[in-house]
DRENPA-3360 file (N, C-alpha, C; in nm, 2 decimals, always signed):
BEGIN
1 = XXXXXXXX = -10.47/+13.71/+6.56/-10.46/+13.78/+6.43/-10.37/+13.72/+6.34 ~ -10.26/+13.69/+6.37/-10.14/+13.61/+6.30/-10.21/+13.47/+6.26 ~ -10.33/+13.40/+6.33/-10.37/+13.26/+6.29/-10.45/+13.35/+6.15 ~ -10.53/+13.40/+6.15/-10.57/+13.51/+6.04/-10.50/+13.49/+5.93 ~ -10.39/+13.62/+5.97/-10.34/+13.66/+5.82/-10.25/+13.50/+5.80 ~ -10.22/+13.39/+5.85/-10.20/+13.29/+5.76/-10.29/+13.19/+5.66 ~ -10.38/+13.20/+5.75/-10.52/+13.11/+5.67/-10.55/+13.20/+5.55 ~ -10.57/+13.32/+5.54/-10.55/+13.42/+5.41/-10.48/+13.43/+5.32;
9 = XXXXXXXX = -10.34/+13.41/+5.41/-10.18/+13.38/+5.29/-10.25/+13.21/+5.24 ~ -10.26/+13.12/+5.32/-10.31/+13.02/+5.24/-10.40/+13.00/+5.15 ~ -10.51/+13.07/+5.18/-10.64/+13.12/+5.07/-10.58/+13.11/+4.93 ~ -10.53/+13.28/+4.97/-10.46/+13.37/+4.84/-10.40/+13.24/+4.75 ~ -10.25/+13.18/+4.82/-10.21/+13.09/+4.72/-10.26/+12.97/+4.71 ~ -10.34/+12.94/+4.76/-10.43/+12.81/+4.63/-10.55/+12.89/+4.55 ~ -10.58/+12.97/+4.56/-10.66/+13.07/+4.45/-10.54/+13.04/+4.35 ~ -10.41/+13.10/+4.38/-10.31/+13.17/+4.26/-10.32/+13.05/+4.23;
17 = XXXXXXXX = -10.30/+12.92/+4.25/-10.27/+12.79/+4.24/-10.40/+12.80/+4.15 ~ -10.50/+12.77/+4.18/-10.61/+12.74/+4.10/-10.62/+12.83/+3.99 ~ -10.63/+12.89/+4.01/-10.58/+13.03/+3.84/-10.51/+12.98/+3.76 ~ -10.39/+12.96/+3.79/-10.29/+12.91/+3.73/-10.29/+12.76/+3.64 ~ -10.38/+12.69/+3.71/-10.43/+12.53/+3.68/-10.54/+12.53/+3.57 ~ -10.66/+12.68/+3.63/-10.75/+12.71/+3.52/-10.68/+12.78/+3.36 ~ -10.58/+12.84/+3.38/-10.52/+12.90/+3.27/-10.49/+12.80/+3.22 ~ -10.41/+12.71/+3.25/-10.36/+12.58/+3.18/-10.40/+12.52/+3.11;
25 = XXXXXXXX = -10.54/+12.49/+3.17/-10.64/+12.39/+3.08/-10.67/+12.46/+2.98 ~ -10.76/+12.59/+3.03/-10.79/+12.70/+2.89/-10.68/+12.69/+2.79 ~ -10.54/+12.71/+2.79/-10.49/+12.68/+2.70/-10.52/+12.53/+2.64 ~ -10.50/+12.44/+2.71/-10.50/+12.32/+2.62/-10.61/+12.32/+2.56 ~ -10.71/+12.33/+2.63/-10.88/+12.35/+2.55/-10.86/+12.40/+2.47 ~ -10.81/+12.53/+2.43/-10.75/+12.61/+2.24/-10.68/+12.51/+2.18 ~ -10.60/+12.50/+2.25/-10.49/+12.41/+2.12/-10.56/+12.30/+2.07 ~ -10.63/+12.20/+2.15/-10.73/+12.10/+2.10/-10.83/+12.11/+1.99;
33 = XXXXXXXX = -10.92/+12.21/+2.08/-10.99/+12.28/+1.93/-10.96/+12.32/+1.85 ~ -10.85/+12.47/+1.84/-10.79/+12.50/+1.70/-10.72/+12.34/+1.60 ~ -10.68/+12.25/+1.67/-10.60/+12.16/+1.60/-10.72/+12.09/+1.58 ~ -10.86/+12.03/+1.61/-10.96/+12.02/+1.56/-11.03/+12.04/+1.46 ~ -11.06/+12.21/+1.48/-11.07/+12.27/+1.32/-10.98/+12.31/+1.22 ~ -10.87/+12.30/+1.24/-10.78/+12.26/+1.11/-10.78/+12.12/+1.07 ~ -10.81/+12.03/+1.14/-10.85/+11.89/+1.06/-10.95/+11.90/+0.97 ~ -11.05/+11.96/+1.07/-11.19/+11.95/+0.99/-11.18/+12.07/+0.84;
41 = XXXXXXXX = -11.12/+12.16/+0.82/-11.12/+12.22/+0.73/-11.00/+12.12/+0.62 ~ -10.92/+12.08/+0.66/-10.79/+12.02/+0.57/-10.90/+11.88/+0.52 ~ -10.99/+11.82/+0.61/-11.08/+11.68/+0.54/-11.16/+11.78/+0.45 ~ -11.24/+11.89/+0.49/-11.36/+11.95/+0.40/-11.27/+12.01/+0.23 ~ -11.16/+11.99/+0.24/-11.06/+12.03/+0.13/-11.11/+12.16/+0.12 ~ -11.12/+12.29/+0.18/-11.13/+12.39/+0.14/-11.04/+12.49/+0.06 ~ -11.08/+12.59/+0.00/-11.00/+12.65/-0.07/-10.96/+12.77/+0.03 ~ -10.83/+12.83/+0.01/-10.77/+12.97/+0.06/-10.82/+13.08/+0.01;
49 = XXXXXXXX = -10.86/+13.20/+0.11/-10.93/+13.30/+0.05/-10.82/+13.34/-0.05 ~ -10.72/+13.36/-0.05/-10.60/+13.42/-0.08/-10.60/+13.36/-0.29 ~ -10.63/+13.24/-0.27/-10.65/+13.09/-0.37/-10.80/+13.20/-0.45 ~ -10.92/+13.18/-0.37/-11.00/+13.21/-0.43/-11.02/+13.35/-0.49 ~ -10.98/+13.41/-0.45/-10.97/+13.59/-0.47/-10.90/+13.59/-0.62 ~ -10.76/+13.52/-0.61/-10.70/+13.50/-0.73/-10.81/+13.48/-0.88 ~ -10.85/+13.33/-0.83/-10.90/+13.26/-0.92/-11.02/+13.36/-0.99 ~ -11.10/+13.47/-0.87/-11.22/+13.55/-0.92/-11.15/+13.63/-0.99;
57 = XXXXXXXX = -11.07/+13.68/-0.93/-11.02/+13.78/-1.04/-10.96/+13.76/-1.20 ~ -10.88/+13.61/-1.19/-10.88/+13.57/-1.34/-10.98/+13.55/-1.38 ~ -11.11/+13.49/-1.35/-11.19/+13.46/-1.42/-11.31/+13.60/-1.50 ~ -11.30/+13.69/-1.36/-11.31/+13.82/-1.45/-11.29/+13.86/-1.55 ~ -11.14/+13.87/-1.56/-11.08/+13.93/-1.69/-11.07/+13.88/-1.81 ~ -11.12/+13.71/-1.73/-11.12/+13.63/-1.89/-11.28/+13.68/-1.92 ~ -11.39/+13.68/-1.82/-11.50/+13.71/-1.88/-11.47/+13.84/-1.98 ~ -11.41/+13.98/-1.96/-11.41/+14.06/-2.02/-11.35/+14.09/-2.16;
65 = XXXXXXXX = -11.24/+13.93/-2.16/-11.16/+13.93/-2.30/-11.28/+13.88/-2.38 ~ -11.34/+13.78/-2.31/-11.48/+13.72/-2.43/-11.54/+13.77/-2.46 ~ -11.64/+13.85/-2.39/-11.71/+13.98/-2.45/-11.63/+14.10/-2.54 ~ -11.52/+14.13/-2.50/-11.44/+14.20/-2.61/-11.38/+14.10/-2.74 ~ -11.41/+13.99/-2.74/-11.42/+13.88/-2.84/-11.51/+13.87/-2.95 ~ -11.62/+13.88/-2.88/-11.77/+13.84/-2.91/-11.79/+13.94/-2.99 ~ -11.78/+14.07/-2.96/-11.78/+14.20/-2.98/-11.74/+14.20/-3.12 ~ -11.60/+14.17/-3.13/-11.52/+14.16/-3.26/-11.55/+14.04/-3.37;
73 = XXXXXXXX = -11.62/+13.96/-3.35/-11.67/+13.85/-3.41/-11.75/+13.91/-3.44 ~ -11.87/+13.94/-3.38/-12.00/+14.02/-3.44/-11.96/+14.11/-3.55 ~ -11.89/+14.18/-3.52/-11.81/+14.32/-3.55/-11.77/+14.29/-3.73 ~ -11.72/+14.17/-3.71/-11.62/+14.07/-3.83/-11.76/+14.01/-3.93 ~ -11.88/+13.96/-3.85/-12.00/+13.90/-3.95/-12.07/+14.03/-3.95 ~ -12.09/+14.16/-3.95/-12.16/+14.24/-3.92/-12.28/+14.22/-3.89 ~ -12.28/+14.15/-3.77/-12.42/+14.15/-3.70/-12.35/+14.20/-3.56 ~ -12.51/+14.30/-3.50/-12.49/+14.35/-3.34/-12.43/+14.24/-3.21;
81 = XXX = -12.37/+14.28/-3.16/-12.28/+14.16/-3.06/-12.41/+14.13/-2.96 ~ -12.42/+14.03/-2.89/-12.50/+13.98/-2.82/-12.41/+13.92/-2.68 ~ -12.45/+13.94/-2.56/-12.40/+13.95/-2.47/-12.48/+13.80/-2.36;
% end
């Protein structure tokens, strides 16, 4: 019985052993790839959502100064504004 539960205690810790070895790589395997696709995005020069959000939203508002522009020009030749 005792030859037993040792070969089991040995089992057990090269399982934990191997767990422990598979966790390891898994991590390195993430850090590889994440540091992969931040290359690949920093070569593709992308933009930041944070960057682009901005930029739509100025460009909105300037669309709406034009048309409230256009409006007033028309407004000024009295002809109807054209959009």
């Amino acid at each position: 019985m005792s030859q037993n539960n040792r070969i089991f205690d040995g089992l057990g810790r090269v399982m934990n052993e191997a767990a422990g070895v598979a966790d390891g790589v898994r991590r390195e395997v993430e850090t590889v790839v994440k540091s992969q696709a931040q290359r690949i995005v920093v070569d593709m020069d992308l933009v930041k959502r944070e960057d682009f959000d901005a930029l739509r939203e100025l460009v909105q508002v300037q669309g709406e100064e034009i048309d409230a522009l256009r409006k007033e020009v028309a407004a000024l030749r009295g002809a109807p504004a054209k959009n």
